[in-house]
N, C-alpha and C positions, 0 to 999 in steps of 0.2 A: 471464441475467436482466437486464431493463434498468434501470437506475439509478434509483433514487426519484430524483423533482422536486421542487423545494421553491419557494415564493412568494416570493421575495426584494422586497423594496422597489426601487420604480423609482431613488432618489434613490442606492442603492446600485448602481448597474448603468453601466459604463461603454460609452464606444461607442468606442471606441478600441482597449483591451487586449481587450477582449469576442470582438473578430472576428477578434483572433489567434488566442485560447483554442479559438474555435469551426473555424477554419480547420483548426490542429493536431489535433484531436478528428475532423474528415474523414482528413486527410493519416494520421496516426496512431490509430486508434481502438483499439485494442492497449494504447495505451502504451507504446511499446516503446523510442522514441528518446528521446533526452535533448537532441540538437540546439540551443541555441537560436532564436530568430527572431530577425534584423538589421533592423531599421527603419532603414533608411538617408537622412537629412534632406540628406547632403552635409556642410556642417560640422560634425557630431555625430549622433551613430550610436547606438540603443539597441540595447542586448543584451537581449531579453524571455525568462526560461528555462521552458521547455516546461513547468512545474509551478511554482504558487504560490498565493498566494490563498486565498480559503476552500474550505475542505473539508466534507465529508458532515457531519461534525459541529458544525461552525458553519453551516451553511445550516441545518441542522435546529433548530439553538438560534432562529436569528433567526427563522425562519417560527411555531414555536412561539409564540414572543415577541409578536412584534407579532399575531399571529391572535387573541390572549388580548387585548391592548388595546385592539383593535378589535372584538371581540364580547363584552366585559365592561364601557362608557364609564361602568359606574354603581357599579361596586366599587373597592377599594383592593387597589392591585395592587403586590407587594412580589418583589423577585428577593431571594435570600438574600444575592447579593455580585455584582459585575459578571459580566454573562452570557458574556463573554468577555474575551479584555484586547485591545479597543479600544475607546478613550478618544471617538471618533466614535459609533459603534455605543450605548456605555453614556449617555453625553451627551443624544443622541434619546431612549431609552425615560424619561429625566429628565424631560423638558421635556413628553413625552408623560404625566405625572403618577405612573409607577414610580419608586418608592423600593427602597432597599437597607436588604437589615437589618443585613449587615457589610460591614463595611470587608475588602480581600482579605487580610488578614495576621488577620483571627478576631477584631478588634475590634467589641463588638456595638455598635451607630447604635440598632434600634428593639426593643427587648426583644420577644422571642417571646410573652411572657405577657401582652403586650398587645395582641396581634390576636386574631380571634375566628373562627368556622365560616364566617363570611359573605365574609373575604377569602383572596385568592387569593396564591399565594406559588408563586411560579414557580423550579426548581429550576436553576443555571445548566449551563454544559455539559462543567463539572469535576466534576460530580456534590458531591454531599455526605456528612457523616458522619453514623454509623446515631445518634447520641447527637440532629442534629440533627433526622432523619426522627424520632426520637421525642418529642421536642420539640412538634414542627407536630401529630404525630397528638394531642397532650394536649389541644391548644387547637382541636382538633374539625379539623383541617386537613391533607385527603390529601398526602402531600408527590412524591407519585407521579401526581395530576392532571395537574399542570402541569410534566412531569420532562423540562425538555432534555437531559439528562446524553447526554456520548457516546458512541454505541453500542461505539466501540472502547476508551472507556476500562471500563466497562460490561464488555468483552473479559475485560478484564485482573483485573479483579475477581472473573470466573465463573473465569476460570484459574488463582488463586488459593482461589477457593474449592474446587475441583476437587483441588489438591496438600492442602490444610488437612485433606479427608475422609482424606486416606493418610496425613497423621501430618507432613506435612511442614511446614518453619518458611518463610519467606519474607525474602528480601532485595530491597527497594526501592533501584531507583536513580532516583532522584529530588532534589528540594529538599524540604526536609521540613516548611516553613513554606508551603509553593504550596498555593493550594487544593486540586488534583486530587490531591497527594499526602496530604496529610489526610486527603482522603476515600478513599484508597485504605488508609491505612494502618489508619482505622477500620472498615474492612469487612473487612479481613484480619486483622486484629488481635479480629476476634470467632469465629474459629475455627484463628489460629499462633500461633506467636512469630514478631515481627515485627521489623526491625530496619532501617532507610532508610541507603544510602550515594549521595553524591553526586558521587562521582568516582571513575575509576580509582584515586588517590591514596588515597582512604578506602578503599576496596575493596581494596589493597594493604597499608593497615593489619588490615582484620578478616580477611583471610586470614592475615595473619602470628599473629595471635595465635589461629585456628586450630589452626595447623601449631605452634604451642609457639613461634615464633622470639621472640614476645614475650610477658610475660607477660599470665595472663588479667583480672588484675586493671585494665590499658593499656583493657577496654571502654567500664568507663563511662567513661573521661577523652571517649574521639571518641564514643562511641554510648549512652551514659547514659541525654542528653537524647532520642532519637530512637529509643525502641526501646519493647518492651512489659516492661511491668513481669516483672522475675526474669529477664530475659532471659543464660541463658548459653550465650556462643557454643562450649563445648567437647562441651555437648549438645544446644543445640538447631540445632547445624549440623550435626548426623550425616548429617539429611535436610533437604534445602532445596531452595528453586527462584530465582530473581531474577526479579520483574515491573519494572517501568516508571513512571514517569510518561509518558509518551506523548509530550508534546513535548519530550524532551530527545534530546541527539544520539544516533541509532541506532547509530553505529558507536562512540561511547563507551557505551552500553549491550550492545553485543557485548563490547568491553575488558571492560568490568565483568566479565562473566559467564565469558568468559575466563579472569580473573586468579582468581577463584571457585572456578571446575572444575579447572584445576592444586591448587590449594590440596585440592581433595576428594581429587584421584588423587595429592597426595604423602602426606596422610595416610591413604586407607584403599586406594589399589592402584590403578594404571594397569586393571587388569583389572574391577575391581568398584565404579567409581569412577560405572555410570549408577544403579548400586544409590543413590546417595547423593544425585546431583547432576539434578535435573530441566531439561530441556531445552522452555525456554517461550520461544526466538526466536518461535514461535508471534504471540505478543503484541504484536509489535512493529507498531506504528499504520505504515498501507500510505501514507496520506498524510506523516506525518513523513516516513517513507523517499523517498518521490519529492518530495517538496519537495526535500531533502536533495541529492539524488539530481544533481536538476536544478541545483543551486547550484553544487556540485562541476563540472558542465559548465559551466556557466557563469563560473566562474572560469578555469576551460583556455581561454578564449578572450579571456585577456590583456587585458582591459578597463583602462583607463586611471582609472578608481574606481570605485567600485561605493554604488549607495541604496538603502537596505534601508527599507521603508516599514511601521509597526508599531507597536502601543504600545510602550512603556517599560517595561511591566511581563510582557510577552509573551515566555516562556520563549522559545516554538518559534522569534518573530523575531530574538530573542539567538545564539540558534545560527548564523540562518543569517548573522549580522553576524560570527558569529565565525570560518567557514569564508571567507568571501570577505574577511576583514580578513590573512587568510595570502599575501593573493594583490595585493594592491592597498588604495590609502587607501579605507576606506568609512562612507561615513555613515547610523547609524541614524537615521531622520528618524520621526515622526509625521505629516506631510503636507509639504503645499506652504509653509504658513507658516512653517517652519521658516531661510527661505530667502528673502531680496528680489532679493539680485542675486548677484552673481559674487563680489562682498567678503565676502561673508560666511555661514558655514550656524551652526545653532546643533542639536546633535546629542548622541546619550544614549553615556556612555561608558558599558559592562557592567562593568569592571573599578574603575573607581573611585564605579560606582553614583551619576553627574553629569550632568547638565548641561554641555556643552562648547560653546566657541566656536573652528572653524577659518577663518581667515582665507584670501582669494586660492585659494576648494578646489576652481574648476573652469577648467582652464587652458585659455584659448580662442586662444592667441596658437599652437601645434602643430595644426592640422585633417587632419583629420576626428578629434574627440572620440570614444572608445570609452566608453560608459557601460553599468555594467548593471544595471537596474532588478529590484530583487524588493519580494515584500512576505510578510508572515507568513500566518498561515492565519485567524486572525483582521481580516482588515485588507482592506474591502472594493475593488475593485479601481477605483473609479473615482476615490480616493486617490492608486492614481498613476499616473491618467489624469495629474490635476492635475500630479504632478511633473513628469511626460513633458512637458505642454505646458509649464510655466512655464519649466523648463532649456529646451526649443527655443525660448524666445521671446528667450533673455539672443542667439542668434547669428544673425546674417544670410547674410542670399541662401540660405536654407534650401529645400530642397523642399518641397512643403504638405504639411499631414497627410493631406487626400487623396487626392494623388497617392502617397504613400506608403504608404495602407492601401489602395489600390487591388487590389493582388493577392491580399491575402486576402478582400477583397469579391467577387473573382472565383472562388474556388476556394468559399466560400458557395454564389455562384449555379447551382455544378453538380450541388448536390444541392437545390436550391429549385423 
């Protein structure tokens, strides 16, 4: 079946990264390799890896989006919280006269009780909670019109719903303050018990006091605030499943589930342990994984730093800063401004949740530069076009860009 298309905005469309993407998509249409592509300038060399960018679920949010601002110029047009987290992307639909009604952390900006049947209110692509779908429908307002929600988070939620008819409780690994996990936790949380961990490390705790190793009263100290009301893990873990947030790391949501299912098969028997423990790898978002996927190759390939291009507040771009930060210095950047010259970047630490300044961060004095550009799944690709070109602009006696995008122009023009 061929891939739904989506209307993307020109201003969003690079012509650089574009006809790598599109070249790889001939070379590989499978998806199969992870390879990266070498853009070889001579003194500086990008590494582009075979998957990044936006995904089915953000193309589908922005086409939604803007198609509504564009065939509504006469309504008041409202997204519930940024439609995605890039700060580019939400900035536009701003200036194009969309307003927000929260803030991403559940702070309300425009009281619900003060819009009415006649405005529009565009669902983002983390979907929302059922508390707030009933909210909209009191004030005469489909909340399912104008629903970006992503079809694989959407997934995750039928999957959920699906163990909940069998009696079973559910463990969320996720951030439990992120929009998409809210909203997952209230649509599951209207037919389990629910309980959200966000690391192996948690997940290590609620199996412990599972299995008895600690006691049960240790829940609510870690999972108090994050779980459904009455929640006890000694019963309502008999039966369970682990779903997702979607953009957090896949192979730390396998650990999770891992460390889980041990915990089932020491308490109730290596032998009767699928009686207990629900098996929803199922879930696990296809694009996380090959983003992911491709990062991990892309680090094998010894780059000399690595720029991660993304919001700040973009779970799925955090991850992949945090994979290639194992392997080499890498800066998460929001774009090109980020960046004048060679003295200086200005870049988001995830761990100290900052603003940082690294000095002297791209070293041009050793040639040929290995650099390897990513960007999150939110974070439109002509972003970093702009890094790609403004890093080849700080070196000389460079090769042009198109002499350098030449070959995938060519390998275009054999199916054109």
């Amino acid at each position: 079946m061929a891939r739904k298309t989506f209307d993307i905005p020109e201003m969003y469309k690079s012509p650089v990264i574009r006809k790598v993407k599109e070249a790889n998509k001939i070379i590989d249409p499978r998806k199969k390799g992870l390879e990266p592509s070498l853009l070889d300038f001579g003194p500086v060399q990008f590494l582009i890896p075979r998957h990044f960018g936006f995904c089915y679920g953000v193309e589908n949010a922005i086409d939604i989006a803007y198609k509504t601002v564009e065939e509504h110029p006469e309504k008041d047009i409202y997204l519930l919280s940024e439609m995605i987290h890039n700060p580019t992307v939400n900035e536009d639909l701003q200036k194009r006269g969309v307003r927000f009604l929260f803030d991403t952390d559940g702070t309300e900006r425009i009281p619900i009780h003060s819009l009415d049947e006649e405005d529009i209110v565009i669902v983002p692509a983390f979907g929302t909670t059922i508390e707030i779908q009933e909210k909209l429908s009191r004030q005469g307002i489909d909340p399912y019109q104008y629903n970006t929600t992503c079809p694989f988070v959407e997934k995750v939620w039928n999957r959920g719903k699906q163990l909940g008819k069998k009696g079973y409780s559910l463990v969320i690994h996720g951030k439990y303050k992120h929009e998409e996990t809210r909203a997952t936790f209230s649509h599951s949380a209207s037919h389990s018990p629910v309980v959200v961990v966000l690391n192996p490390e948690e997940a290590t705790i609620l199996a412990e006091i599972m299995t008895g190793k600690r006691p049960p009263n240790e829940f609510g100290r870690f999972f108090g605030h994050k779980s459904t009301e009455g929640f006890d893990p000694l019963v309502d873990l008999e039966h369970f499943g682990v779903i997702n947030q979607t953009t957090m790391l896949a192979t730390e949501t396998q650990e999770v589930m891992d460390i889980l299912k041990r915990a089932a098969s020491d308490r109730f028997g290596k032998e009767d342990v699928l009686n207990h423990f629900a098996d929803t790898s199922d879930t696990l978002c296809y694009a996380t994984n090959e983003n992911q996927s491709a990062t991990y190759a892309l680090a094998e390939q010894k780059p000399d730093l690595a720029i991660i291009v993304g919001g700040y507040n973009s779970s799925n771009t955090m991850h992949l800063a945090e994979i290639l930060e194992g392997y080499c210095a890498a800066y998460h950047i929001r774009d090109a401004g980020e960046f004048d010259s060679t003295a200086l970047i200005r870049h988001f630490n995830q761990w100290e949740k900052k603003m940082v300044e690294t000095e002297n961060w791209l070293p041009t004095e050793n040639t040929p530069v290995r650099i390897a550009v990513t960007s999150g799944a939110s974070c439109p690709d002509i972003l970093v076009d702009e890094v790609l070109l403004k890093i080849h602009s700080f070196f000389e006696n460079t090769r042009s860009i198109d002499e350098v995008i030449k070959p995938f122009e060519k390998q275009l023009e054999t199916v054109s």
